[in-house]
C-alpha positions in Angstrom: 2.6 52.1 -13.3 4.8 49.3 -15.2 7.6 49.8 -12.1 4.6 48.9 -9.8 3.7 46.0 -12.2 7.6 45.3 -12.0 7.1 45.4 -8.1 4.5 43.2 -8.2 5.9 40.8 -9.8 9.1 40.0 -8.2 7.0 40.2 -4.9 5.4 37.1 -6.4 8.5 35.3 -7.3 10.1 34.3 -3.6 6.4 33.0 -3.0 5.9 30.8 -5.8 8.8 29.5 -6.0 8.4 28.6 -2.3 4.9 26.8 -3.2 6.1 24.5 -5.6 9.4 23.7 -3.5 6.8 22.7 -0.7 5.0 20.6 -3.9 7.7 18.8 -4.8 9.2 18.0 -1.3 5.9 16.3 -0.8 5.8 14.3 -4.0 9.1 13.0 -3.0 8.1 12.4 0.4 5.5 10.2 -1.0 8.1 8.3 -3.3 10.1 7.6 -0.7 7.6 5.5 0.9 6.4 4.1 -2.0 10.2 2.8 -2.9 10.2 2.0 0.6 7.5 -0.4 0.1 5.7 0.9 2.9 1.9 -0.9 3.0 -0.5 1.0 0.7 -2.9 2.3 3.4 0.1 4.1 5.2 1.5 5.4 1.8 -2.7 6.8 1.4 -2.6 8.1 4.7 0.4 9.9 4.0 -1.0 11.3 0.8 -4.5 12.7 2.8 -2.5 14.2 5.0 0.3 15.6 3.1 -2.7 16.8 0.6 -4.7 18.7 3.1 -1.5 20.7 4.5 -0.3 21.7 0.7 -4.0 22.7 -0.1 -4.6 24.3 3.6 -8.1 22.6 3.4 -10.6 21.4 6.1 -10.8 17.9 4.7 -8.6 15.8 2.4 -9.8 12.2 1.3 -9.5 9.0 -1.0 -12.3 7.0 -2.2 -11.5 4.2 -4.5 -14.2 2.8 -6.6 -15.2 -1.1 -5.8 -15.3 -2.9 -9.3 -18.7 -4.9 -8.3 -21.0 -2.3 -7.2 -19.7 0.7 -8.9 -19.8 2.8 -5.9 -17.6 5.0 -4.1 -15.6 3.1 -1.2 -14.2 6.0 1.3 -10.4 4.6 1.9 -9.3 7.7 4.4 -9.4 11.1 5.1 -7.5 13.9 7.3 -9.3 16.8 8.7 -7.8 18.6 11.8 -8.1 15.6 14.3 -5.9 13.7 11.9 -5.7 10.8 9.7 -8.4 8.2 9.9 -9.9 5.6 8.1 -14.0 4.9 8.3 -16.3 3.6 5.9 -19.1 6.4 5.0 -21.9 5.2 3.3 -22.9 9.1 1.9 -20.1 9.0 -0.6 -22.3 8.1 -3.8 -24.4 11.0 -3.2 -21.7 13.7 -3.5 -20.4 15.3 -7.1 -16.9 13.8 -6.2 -18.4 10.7 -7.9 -19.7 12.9 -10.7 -16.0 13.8 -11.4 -15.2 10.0 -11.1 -17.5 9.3 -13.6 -16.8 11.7 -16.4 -13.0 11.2 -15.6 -12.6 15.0 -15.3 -11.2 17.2 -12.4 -13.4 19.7 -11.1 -12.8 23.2 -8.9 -15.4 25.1 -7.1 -16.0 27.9 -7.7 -14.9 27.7 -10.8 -17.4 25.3 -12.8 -20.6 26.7 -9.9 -19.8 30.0 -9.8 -19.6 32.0 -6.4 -22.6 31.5 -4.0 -24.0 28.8 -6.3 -25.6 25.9 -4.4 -23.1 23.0 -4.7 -26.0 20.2 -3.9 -22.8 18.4 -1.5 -23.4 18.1 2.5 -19.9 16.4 3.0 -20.6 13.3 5.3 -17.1 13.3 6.6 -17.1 17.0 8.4 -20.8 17.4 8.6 -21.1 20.4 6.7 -22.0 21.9 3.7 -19.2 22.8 1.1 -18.8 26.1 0.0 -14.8 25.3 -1.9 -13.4 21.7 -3.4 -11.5 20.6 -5.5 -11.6 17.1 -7.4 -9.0 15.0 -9.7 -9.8 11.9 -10.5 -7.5 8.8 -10.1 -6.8 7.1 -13.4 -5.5 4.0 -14.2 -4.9 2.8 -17.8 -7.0 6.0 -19.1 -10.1 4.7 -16.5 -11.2 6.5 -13.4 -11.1 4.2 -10.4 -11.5 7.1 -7.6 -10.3 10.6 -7.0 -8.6 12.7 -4.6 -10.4 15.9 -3.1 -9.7 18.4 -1.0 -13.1 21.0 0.1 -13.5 23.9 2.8 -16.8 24.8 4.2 -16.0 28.5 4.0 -15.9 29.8 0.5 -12.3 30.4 0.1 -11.9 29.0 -3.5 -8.5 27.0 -3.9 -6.2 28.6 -6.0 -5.9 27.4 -9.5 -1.9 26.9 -9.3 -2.8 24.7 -6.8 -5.3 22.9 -8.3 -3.1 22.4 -11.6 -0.5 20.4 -9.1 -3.2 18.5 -7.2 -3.0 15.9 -9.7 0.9 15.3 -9.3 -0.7 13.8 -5.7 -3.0 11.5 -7.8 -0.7 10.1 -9.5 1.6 8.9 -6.5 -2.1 7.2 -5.1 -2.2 5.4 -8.9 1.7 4.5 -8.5 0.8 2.9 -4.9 -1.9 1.0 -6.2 0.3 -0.3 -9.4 2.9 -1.3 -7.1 0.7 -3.2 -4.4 -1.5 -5.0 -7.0 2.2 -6.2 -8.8 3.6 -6.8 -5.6 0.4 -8.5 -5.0 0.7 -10.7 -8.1 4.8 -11.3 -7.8 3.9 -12.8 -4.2 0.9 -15.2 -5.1 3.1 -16.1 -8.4 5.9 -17.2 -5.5 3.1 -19.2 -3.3 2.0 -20.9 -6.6 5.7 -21.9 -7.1 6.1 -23.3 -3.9 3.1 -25.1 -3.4 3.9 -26.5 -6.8 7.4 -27.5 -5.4 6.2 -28.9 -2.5 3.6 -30.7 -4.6 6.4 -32.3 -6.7 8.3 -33.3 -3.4 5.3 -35.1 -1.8 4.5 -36.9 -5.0 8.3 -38.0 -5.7 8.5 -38.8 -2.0 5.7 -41.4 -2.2 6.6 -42.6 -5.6 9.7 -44.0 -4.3 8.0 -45.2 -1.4 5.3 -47.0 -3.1 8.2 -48.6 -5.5 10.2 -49.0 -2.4 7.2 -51.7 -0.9 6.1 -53.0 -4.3 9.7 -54.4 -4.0 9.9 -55.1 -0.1 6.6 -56.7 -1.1 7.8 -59.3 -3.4 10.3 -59.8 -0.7 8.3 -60.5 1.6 6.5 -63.4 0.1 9.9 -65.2 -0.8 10.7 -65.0 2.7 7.1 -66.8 3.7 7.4 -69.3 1.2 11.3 -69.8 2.3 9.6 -69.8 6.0 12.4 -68.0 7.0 11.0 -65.9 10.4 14.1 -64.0 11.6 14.0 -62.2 7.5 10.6 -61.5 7.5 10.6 -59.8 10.7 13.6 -57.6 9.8 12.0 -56.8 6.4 8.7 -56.1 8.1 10.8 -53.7 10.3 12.4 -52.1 7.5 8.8 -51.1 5.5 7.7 -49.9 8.8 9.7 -47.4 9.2 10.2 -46.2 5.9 6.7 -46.0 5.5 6.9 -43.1 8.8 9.8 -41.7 7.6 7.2 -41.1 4.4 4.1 -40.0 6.8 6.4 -37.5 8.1 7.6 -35.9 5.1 4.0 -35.6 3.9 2.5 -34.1 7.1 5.6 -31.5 7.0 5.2 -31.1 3.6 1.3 -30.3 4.5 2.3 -28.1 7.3 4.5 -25.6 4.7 1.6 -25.8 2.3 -0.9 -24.3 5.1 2.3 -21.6 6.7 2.8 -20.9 2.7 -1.5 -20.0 2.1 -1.5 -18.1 5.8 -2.1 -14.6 4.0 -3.5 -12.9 7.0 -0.3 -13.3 9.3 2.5 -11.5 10.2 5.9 -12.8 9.4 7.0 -13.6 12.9 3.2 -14.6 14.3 3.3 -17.1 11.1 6.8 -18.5 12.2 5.9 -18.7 15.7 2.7 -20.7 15.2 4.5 -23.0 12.9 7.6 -23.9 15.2 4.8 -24.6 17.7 3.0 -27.3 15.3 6.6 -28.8 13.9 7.3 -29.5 17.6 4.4 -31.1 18.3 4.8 -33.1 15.4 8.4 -34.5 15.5 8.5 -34.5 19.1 11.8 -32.2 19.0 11.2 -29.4 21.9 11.5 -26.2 19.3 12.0 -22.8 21.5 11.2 -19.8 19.7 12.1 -16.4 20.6 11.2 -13.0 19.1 13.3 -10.2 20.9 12.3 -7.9 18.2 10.0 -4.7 18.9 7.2 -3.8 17.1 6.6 -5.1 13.5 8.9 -6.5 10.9 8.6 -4.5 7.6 10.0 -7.0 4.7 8.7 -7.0 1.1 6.5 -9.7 0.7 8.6 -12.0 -1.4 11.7 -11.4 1.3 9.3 -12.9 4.3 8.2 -16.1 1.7 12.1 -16.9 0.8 12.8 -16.1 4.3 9.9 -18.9 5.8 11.2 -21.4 3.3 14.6 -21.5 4.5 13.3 -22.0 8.3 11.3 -24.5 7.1 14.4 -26.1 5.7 16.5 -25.7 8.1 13.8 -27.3 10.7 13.5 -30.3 8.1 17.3 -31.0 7.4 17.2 -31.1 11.6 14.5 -33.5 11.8 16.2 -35.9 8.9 19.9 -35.9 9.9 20.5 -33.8 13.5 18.9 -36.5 16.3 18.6 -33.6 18.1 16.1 -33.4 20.7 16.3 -29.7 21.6 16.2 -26.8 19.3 16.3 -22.7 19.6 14.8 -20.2 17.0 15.6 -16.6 17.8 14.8 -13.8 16.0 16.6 -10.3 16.9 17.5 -7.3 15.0 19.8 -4.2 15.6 17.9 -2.1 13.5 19.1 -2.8 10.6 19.2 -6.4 9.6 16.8 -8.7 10.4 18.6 -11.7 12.1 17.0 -15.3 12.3 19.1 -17.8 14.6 18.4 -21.4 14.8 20.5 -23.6 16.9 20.1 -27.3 17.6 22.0 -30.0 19.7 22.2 -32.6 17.3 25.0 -35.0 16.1 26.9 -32.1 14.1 28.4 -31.5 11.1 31.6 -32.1 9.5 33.4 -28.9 7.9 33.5 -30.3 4.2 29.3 -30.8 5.2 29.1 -27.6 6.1 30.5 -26.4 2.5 29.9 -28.8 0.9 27.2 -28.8 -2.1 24.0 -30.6 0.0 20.8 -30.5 -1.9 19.5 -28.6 1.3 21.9 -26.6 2.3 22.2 -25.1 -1.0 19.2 -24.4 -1.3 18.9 -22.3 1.4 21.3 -20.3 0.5 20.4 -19.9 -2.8 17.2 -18.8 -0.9 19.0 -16.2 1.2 21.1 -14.9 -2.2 17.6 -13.9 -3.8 16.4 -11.8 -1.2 20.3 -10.1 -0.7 20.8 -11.9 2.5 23.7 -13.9 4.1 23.6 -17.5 5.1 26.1 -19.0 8.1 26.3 -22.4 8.9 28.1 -23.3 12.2 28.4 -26.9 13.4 30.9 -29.2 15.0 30.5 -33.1 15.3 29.0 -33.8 18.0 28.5 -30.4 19.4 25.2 -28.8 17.1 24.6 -26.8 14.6 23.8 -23.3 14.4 21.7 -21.9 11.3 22.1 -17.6 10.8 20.4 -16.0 8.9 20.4 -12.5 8.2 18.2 -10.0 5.9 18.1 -6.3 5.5 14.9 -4.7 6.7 13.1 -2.1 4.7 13.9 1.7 5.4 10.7 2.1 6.8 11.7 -0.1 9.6 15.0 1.1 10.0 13.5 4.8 10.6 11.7 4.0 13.2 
């Protein structure tokens, strides 16, 4: 009897110690995306259907609760057509929000008993349950959704099983920490700029205004002096000081409005302002995207990373002349690469390294987010502006 125990036993081993390999293969999977900075409903997606494979269940879901109404939002689910997300308006009359709101997991049959009706027609197969299991998702101690997994056969999920399936919960509460910092870190950086840009407009015009209080008191000593041939040069003068000013305040509105565009992607953003800068200076701005499919930066990379376009675009309008200018963005894979070349009066080498106010910036700019910053120009020949950023892993996978 004890050498069939024995038997047993070690038949168990190779099995169990396969089951938790499979568990923590997929809670590193999930890391990786999450250190990836992969967006949050991919990382979720990821977590359904990594769930419903571990737990060999019919159905795998997320519902997060919405802090206004209390109720039960359905984020995905994966059953075996996939990974999808729809809105299911049933939620709130299952137990999964019971287990929400008493912050505790539950396991059928465990807490029902076998054959006991489980009062839950799940909306998102279309069946009755006869097997689930439930962890809530907690944040700071408070229950803000859970994570479930049910069958519609009553094959109860084993409890080894169900002792991991919180492991999974806590990569959903680590994605959601990390997008609601990443969240805050990037509209901390738009509240910088717009600050910044604030400050510029309002130093801008404060010189100007000086600037014509003074070519104002000119002015009248050339009237009383009668003297024609000054006050027309002086008039010229305040005239186009004051546009230089009017341009530097509608550019400086045009980066306020790229800077609160929330809703774009990177390049879609970039392209739509080239298009308005042109149209606005008068400087025909070509712009190129020869990358495939989508850009995956972090979000404070793609703000740094419109700034010093933005600058670069500026310092050409100020000091280039040029009437012609190329933006092309490529990428091998790896890096990210933005190329803006103009045909402008040119640089001087000891300009090019030297310590301008804008040109330092930018690459003070391109230093933060661990890019590189090449500045190529020749009198009278252009200038060409690189710049070059790693892309996330998750683009680089693909």
């Amino acid at each position: 009897m004890l050498k069939q125990e024995i038997k047993t036993t070690e038949s168990l081993v190779p099995r169990l110690t396969h089951d938790a390999e499979r568990w923590l293969e997929g809670v590193v999977t999930i890391s990786r995306k999450i250190a990836n900075l992969e967006e949050t409903s991919v990382i979720l997606e990821a977590i359904v259907g990594l769930t419903r494979t571990l737990m060999a269940a019919d159905v795998a879901a997320i519902a997060l609760l919405n802090e206004v109404s209390g109720q039960l939002i359905l984020k995905c689910h994966a059953t075996e057509d996939g990974v999808q997300q729809i809105s299911c308006d049933k939620m709130n009359e299952t137990v999964v929000l019971t287990a929400v709101q008493n912050g505790q997991p539950i396991r059928f049959h465990d807490e029902y008993g076998a054959g006991a009706a489980l009062g839950w027609y799940c909306p998102i197969l279309g069946k009755p349950i006869q097997s689930a299991a439930i962890v809530p998702i907690m944040i700071d101690g408070t229950p803000v959704g859970a994570l479930w997994v049910s069958r519609y056969e009553a094959i109860p999920f084993a409890y080894s099983d169900f002792l991991r399936l919180p492991q999974l919960a806590d990569q959903i509460v680590i994605t959601l920490e990390h997008a609601s910092m990443m969240s805050k870190l990037q509209a901390a950086a738009v509240a910088q700029e717009r600050y910044r840009i604030a400050r510029e407009m309002h130093d801008s015009l404060a010189q100007v205004l000086g600037y014509l209080s003074l070519q104002m008191q000119t002015l009248e000593v050339l009237v009383k002096q009668r003297n024609q041939d000054g006050l027309l040069a002086e008039l010229s003068t305040a005239r186009k000081t004051i546009n230089a000013a009017q341009d530097d305040v509608r550019e400086s509105i045009l980066s306020l409005r790229t800077t609160l565009s929330d809703d774009l992607l990177l390049l879609t953003a970039l392209e739509q302002y080239v298009e308005a800068f042109s149209i606005q200076t008068n400087i025909e701005v070509q712009f190129k995207n020869e990358v495939q499919g989508t850009v995956h930066l972090s979000p404070l990379t793609e703000t740094e990373l419109v700034r010093i376009v933005q600058e670069a675009l500026t310092n050409i309008r100020k000091h280039a002349q040029a009437h012609h200018v190329q933006l092309c963005v490529t990428s091998d894979g790896q890096i990210l690469h933005i190329h803006i070349a103009d045909d402008g009066t040119g640089m001087r080498t000891q300009e090019v390294m030297g310590s301008h106010f804008g040109l330092q910036t930018m690459r003070e700019r391109a230093q933060s987010i661990h890019g590189q910053l090449s500045i190529v120009s020749e009198l009278g020949a252009g200038t060409t502006v690189t710049l070059s950023v790693p892309l996330l892993a998750s683009s680089r996978n693909k």
